[in-house]
C-alpha positions in Angstrom: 13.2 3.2 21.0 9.5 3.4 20.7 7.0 1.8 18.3 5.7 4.6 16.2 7.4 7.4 14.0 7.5 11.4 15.5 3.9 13.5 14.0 4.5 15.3 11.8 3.3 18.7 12.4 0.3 19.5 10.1 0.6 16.5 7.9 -1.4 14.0 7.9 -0.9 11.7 11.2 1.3 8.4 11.1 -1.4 5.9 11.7 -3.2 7.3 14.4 0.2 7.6 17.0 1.2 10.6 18.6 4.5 8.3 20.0 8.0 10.4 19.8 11.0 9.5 19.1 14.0 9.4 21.3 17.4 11.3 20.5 20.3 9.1 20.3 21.8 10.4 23.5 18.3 9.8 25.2 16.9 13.6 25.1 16.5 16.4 23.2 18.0 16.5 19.9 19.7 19.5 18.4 18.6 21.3 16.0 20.6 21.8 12.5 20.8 24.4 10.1 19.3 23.8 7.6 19.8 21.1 5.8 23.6 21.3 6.7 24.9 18.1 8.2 22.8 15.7 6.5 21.3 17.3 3.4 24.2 18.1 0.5 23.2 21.2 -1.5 20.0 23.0 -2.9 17.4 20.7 -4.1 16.9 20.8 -8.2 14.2 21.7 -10.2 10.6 22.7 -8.6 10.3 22.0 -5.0 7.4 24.3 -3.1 3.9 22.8 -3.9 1.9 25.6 -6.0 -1.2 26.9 -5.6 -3.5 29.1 -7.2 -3.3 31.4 -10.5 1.1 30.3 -9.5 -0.2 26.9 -9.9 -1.9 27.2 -13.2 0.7 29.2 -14.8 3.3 26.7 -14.2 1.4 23.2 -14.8 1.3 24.0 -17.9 4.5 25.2 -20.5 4.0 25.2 -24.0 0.7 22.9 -23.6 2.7 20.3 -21.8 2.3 19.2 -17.9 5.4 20.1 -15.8 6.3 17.2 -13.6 7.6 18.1 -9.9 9.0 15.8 -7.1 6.2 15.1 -5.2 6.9 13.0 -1.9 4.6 11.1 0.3 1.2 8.2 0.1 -2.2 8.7 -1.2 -4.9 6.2 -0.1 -7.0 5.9 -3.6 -10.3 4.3 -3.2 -9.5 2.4 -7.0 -12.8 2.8 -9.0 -14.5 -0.3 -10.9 -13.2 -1.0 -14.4 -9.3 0.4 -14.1 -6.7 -1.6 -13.4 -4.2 -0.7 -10.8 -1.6 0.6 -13.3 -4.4 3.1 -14.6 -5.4 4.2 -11.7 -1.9 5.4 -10.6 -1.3 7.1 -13.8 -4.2 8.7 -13.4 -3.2 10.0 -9.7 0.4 10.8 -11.1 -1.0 13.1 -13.6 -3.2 15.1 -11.4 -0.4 15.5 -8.8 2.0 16.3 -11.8 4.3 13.8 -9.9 7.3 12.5 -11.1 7.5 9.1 -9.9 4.8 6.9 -8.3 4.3 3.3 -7.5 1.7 1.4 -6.0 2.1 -1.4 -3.0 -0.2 -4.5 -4.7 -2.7 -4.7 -7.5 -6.0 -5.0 -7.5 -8.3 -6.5 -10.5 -10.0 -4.2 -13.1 -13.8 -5.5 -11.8 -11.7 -5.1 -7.3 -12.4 -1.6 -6.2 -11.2 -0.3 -3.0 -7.7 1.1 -1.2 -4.9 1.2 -3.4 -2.4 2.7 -1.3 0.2 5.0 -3.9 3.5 5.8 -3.3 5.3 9.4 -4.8 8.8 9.9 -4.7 10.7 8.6 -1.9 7.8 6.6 -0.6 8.4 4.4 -3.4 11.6 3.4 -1.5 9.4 1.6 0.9 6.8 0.4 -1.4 8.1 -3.0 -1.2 7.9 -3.2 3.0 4.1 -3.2 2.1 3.5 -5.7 -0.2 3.9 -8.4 3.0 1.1 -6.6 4.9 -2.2 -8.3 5.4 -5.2 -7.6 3.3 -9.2 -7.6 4.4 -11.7 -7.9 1.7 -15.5 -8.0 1.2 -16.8 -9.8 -1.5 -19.8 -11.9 -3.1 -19.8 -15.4 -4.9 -22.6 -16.3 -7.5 -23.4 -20.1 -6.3 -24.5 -22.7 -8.9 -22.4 -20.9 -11.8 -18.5 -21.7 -13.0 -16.8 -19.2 -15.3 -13.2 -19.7 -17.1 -11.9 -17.0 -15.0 -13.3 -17.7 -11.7 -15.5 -14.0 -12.1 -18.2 -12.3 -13.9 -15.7 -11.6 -16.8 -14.8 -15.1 -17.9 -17.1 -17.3 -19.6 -19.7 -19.5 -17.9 -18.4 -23.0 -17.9 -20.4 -24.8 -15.9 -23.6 -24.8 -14.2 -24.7 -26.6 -10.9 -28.1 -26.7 -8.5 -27.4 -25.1 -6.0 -28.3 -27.8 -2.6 -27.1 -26.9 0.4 -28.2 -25.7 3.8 -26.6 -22.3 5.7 -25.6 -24.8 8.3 -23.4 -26.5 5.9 -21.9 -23.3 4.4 -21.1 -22.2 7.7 -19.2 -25.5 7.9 -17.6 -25.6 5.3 -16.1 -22.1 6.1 -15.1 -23.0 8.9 -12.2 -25.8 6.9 -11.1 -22.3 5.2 -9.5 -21.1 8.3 -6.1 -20.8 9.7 -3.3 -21.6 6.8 -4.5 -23.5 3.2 -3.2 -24.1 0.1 -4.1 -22.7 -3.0 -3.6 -23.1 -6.6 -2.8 -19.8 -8.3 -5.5 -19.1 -11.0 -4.1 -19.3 -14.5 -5.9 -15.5 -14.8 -3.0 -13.8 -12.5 0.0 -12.1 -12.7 2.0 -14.6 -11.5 5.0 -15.7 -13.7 6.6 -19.3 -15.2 9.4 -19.5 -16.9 9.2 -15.4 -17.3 6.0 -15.4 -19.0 3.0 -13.9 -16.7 0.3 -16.8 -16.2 -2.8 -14.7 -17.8 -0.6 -14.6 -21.2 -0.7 -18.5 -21.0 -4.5 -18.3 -20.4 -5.1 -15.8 -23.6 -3.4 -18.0 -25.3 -5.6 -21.4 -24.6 -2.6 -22.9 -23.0 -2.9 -24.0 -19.3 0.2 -25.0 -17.8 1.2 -26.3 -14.4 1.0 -24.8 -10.7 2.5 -25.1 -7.8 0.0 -24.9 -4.8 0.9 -21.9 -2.3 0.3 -21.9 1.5 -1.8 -18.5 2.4 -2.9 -17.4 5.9 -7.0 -17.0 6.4 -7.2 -14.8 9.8 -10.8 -14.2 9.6 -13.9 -15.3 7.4 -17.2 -14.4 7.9 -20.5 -14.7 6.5 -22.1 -11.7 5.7 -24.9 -12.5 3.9 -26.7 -15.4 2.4 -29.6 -16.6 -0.3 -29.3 -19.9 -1.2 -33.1 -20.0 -3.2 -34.1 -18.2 -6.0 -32.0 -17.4 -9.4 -29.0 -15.9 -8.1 -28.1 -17.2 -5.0 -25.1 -16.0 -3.0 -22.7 -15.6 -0.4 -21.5 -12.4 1.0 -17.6 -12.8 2.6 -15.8 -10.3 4.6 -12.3 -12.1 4.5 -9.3 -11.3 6.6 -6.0 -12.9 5.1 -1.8 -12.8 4.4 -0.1 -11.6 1.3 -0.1 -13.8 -2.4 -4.2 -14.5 -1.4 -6.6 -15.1 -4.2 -10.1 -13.7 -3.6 -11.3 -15.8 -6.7 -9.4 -18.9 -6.4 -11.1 -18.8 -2.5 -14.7 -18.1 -3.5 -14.1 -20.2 -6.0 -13.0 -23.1 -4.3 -15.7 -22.6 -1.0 -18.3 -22.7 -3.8 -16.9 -26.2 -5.1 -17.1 -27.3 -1.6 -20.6 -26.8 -1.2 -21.2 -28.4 -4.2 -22.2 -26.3 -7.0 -19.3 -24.2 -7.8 -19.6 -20.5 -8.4 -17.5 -17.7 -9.0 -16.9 -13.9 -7.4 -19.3 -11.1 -9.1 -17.9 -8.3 -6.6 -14.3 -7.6 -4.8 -14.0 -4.5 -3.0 -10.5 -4.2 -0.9 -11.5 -2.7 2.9 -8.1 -2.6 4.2 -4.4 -3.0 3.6 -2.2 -3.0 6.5 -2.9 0.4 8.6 -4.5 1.9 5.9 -8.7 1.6 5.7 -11.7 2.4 3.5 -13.0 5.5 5.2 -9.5 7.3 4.4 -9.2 6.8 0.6 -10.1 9.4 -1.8 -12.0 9.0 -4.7 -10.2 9.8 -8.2 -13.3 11.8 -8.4 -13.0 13.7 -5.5 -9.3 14.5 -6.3 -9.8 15.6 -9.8 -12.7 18.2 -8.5 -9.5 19.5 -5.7 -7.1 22.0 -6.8 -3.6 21.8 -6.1 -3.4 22.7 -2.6 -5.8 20.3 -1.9 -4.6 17.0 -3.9 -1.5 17.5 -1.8 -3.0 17.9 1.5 -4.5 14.4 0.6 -1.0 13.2 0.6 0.7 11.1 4.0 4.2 11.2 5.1 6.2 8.6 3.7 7.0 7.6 7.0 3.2 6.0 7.4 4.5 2.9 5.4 6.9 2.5 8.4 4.1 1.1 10.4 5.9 -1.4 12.7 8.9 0.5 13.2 10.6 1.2 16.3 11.9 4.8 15.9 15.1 6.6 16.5 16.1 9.9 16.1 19.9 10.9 15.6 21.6 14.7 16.2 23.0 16.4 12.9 26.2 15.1 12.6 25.8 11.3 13.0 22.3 12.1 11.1 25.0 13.1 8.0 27.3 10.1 8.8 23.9 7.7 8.6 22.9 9.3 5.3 26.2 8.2 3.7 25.9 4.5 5.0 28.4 4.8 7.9 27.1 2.5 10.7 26.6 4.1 14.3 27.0 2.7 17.4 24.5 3.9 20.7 22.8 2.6 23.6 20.0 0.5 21.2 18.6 -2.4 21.7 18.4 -5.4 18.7 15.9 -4.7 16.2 14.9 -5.8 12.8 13.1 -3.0 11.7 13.7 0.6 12.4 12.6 4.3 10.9 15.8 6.6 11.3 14.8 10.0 11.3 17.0 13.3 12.0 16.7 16.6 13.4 14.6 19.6 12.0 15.6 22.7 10.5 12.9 25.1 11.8 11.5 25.5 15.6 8.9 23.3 16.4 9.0 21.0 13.4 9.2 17.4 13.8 12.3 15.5 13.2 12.6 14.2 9.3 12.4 10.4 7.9 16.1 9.4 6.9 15.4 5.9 6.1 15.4 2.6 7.8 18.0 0.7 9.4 18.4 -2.4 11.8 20.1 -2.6 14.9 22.9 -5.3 16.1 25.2 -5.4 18.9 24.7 -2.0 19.3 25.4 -0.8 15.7 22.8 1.1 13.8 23.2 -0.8 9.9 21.3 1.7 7.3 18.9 -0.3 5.1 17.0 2.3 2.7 18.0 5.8 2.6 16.6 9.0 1.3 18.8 10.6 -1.0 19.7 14.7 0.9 17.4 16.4 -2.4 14.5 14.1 -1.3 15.1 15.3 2.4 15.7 18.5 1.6 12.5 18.8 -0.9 10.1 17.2 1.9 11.5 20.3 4.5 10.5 22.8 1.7 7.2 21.3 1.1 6.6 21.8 5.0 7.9 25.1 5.2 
């Protein structure tokens, strides 16, 4: 098996790798009518992405948008002042999608990639959430707010005394694995109740510290003199980190507390700044082109070893019969299955994990979804 999922023709590329996958019986794989073996029936409803005067006349029916299935990622670059929520609503709507999710929020005042899943991509969603994120961000020294950023009240106000040699040490005891005490302005939920409804409520109630992974801190920038000094942070770090409660707590290291005046996401997982789109750019696009922004749903398989299976035991997988092969033990594998047109890449089927030989579906794409991605490439 190899490492990377098949390209896909003239979508967008999975994560940079041109790797194949191998057939089941180690070579070429046959090639399927179409559809027939593994996809059960026409799809329903709209399929074909629409473009032009088509486009137009069918987005709108009786002055109301006509949702479509819509399959695949779009790297948004979220703008300042929407929440994550927002921001995908707002993406749904132009795409006239019918389901969409997104793989980890970011703060109203956090800007940056906010990768969003349509359709079957929201299958994998979840496989995302664990992926490390990379941040850049600033912290106002010598200032405390209630919320740990520019949108709580100031609470507290320090000199600010401290030399870059000591901020450069005391970054360097945020390294490696720390704990840190959820911020009582987060999402995070006691007792069913979401902290930040505690906080509007003047009520602060007990947390349990968490252990997060810092990979990489650096110092970007620096003004410790004048009336606003700084520090500028690019930070590298695991899932369930808060950017806040860390500038927040560096700051009350030094000394004189502080709190974070700008967030801006660079990176999640595979996916990077430089290949978001703007909810600008996208509403200026027409149709054609806000799809053409979209990636495979495959691309949140990074990390997968691959495997392609022939028609028939593509079918058999779909309907959550194991299969036995030549395979070695894996955790984590893309399945995909053969294509229905000459020189078409084989399809995403779902994910799986291999033992003893046997191939164990995971998530599966239902045959419409499978079927509607094969149109949408046609």
């Amino acid at each position: 098996m190899s490492t990377a999922g098949p390209p896909q023709g003239a979508r967008a590329p999975l994560g940079g790798s041109d790797a194949h996958a191998m057939s089941e019986r180690g070579g070429t794989i046959a090639h399927a009518p179409r559809t027939r073996g593994y996809a059960a029936g026409p799809s329903q409803g709209e399929t074909h992405p629409l473009g032009g005067q088509r486009a137009a006349q069918a987005a709108q029916r009786g002055g109301k948008i006509v949702r479509r299935p819509v399959h695949g990622v779009l790297l948004l670059d979220k703008p300042l002042g929407l929440s994550s929520n927002q921001a995908l609503q707002k993406a749904k709507w132009l795409l006239r999608a019918e389901k969409a999710g997104h793989t980890g929020t970011l703060d109203p005042l956090a800007t940056g990639v906010l990768p969003i899943c349509f359709g079957a991509a929201t299958k994998f969603s979840q496989l995302h959430l664990d992926a490390d994120k990379t941040y850049e961000t600033t912290v106002r020294l010598g200032v405390r707010t209630s919320t740990a950023d520019a949108e709580g009240e100031i609470i507290a106000t320090r000199p600010v005394d401290c030399t870059p040699g000591q901020v450069v040490e005391v970054l360097d005891r945020f390294m490696g694995t720390i704990r840190q005490v959820p911020p009582m302005h987060s999402a995070l939920k006691k007792d069913g109740k979401a902290l930040y409804e505690y906080a509007r409520e003047g009520e602060t109630v007990e947390r349990e510290p968490r252990e997060v992974l810092i990979h990489e801190l650096e110092l970007l920038d620096v003004q410790l003199q004048g009336d606003t000094p700084f520090l500028s942070l690019r930070v590298k770090c695991s899932k369930g980190t808060y950017i806040r409660t860390l500038g927040e707590d560096i700051a009350e290291a030094l000394g004189c507390g502080g709190h974070l005046v700008a967030l801006r996401r660079i990176a999640t997982g595979p996916f990077e700044e430089p290949d978001c789109v703007t909810l600008a750019a996208l509403e200026a696009m027409d149709e054609v082109q806000r799809l053409r922004q979209l990636r495979p749903v495959e691309v949140l398989l990074d990390g997968h070893e691959s495997l392609t299976l022939d028609g028939e035991n593509a079918g058999r997988f779909l309907s959550g019969l194991r299969r036995r092969g030549r395979w070695h033990d894996s955790e984590r594998v893309a399945v995909y299955g053969p294509s229905t047109s000459s020189g078409q890449a084989p399809v995403i089927l779902g994910t799986a994990h291999v033992k003893a030989g046997e191939l164990i579906p995971g998530r599966l794409l239902s045959p419409i979804e499978i079927q509607q991605i094969l149109e949408s490439l046609s």
